[in-house]
C-alpha positions in Angstrom: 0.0 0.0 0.0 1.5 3.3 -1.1 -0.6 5.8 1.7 -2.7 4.9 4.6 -6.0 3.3 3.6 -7.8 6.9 4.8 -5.6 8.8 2.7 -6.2 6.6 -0.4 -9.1 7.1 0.4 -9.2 10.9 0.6 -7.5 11.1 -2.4 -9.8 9.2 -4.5 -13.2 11.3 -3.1 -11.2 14.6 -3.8 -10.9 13.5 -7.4 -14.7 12.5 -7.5 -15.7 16.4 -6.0 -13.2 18.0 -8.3 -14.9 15.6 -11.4 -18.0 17.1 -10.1 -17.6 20.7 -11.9 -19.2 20.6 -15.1 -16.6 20.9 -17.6 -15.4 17.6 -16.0 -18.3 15.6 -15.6 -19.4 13.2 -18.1 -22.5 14.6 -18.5 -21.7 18.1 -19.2 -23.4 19.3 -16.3 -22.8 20.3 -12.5 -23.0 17.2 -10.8 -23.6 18.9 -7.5 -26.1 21.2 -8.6 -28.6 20.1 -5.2 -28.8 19.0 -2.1 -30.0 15.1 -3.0 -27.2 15.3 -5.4 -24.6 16.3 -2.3 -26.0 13.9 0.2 -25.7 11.2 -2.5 -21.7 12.0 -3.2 -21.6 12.4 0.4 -22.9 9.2 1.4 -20.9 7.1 -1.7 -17.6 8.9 -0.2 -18.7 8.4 3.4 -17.8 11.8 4.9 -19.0 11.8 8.0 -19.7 14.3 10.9 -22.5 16.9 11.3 -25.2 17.8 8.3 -27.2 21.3 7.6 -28.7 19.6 4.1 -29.5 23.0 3.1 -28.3 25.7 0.2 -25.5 27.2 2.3 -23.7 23.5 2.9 -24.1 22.7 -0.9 -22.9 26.2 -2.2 -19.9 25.3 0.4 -18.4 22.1 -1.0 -19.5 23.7 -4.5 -16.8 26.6 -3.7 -13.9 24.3 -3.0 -14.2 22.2 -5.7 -11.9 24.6 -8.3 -9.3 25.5 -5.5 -9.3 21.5 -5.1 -8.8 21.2 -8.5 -5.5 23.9 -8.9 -4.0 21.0 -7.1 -3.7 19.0 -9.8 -3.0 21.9 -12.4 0.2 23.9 -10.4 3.1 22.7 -11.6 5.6 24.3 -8.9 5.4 22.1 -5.6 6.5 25.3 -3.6 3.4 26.5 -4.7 1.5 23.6 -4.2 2.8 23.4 -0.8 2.0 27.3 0.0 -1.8 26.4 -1.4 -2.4 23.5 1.0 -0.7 25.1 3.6 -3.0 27.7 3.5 -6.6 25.8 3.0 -5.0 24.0 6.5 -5.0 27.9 8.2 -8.3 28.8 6.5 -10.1 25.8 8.3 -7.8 26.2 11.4 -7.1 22.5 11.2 -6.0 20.9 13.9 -4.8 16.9 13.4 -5.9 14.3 15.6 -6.3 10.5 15.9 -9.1 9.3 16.3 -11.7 6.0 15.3 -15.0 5.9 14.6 -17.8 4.0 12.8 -16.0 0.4 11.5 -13.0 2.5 10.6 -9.3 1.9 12.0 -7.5 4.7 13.9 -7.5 7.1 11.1 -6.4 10.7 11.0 -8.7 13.8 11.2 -8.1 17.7 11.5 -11.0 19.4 11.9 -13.8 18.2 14.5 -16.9 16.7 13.2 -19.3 20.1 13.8 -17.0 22.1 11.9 -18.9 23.0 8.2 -18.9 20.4 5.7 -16.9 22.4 3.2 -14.0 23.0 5.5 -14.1 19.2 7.0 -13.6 17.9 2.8 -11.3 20.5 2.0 -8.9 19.7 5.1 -9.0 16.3 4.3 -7.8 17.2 0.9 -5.5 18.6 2.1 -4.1 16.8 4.5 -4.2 13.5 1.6 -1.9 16.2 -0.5 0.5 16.9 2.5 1.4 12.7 1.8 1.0 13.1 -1.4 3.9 15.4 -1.3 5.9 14.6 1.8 6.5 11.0 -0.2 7.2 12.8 -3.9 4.3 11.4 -4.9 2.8 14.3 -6.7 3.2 12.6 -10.7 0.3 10.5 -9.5 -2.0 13.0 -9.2 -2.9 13.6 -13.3 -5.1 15.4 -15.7 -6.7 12.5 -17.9 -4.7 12.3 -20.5 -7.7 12.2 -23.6 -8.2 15.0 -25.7 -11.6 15.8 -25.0 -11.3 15.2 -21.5 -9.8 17.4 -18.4 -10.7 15.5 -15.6 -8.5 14.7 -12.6 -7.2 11.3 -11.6 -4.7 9.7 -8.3 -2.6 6.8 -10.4 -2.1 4.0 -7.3 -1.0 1.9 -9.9 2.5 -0.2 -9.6 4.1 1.0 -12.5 2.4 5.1 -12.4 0.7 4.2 -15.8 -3.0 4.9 -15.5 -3.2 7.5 -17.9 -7.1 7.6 -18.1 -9.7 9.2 -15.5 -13.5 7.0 -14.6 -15.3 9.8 -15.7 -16.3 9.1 -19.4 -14.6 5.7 -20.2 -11.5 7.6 -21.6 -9.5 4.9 -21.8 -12.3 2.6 -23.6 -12.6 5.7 -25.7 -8.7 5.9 -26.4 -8.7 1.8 -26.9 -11.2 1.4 -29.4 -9.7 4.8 -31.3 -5.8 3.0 -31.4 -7.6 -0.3 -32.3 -9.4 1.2 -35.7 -6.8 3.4 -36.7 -4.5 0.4 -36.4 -7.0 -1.4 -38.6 -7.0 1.4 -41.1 -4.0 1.3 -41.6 -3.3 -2.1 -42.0 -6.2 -2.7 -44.7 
């Protein structure tokens, strides 16, 4: 295992929120456009801690979904490192162990009545201070098919997942190699 099983874990649901915004998503639209839609992502990610269900919480995680996503797209770690660094101040994080629910002693840095906004954007966070403490930050990827900007974590063996599980890119890319391989060759 390359990061803790919460961190993994983190990692993958940021990429899910990020692949959210609309000129991500598969469909074409804002996947988080209402509250069912939020309590849905919220309950397939398992985030836990307190609720409001209302406008304010889902115009919250809404908000942090493109600073989330300048993660993938800075290329200097500095400033990488200056960004998370600074959604950790925002949300006045504050790390501790702690276990709950089925889960293992796991990490958490914000305490569970804190908004929900500021509870997935630390976790972020803290997911990206491993990412980079390890020089791990080639895994973390812009899908790498031409019609398709959405963000990936690579926890292959070998770093070669190349293709988001937004739209079937990869499918997509297959098939595409496969017929101009069989155009050629007729």
């Amino acid at each position: 295992m390359l990061f803790a099983y919460d961190v993994e874990s983190t990692l993958i649901s940021t990429a899910a929120l990020v692949n959210t915004l609309p000129e991500l998503s598969d469909s074409g639209r804002d996947e988080l456009s209402t509250p069912a839609e939020l309590d849905d992502f919220i309950r397939a990610n398992q985030y836990t801690g307190s609720r409001t269900h209302d406008e304010a919480e889902l115009a919250g995680v809404r908000a942090i979904r493109e600073p989330l996503r300048e993660l993938w797209t800075i290329a200097d770690e500095e400033k990488v490192v200056n960004r998370v660094n600074g959604m950790l101040t925002e949300a006045r994080a504050l790390p501790q162990i702690v276990r709950h629910d089925d889960l293992g002693w796991h990490l958490h840095a914000t305490s569970s009545e804190s908004p929900l906004a500021d509870r997935i954007l630390v976790e972020a966070a803290m997911g990206w201070v491993d990412v980079i403490r390890n020089g791990e930050r080639e895994r973390m990827r812009i899908c790498a098919a031409d019609d398709c900007q959405a963000v990936l974590v690579d926890f292959s063996r070998n770093r070669s997942k190349r293709y988001c599980d937004v739209g079937n890119c990869g499918n997509r890319a297959n098939v595409a190699a496969y017929r101009a391989r069989r155009s050629t060759s007729e």
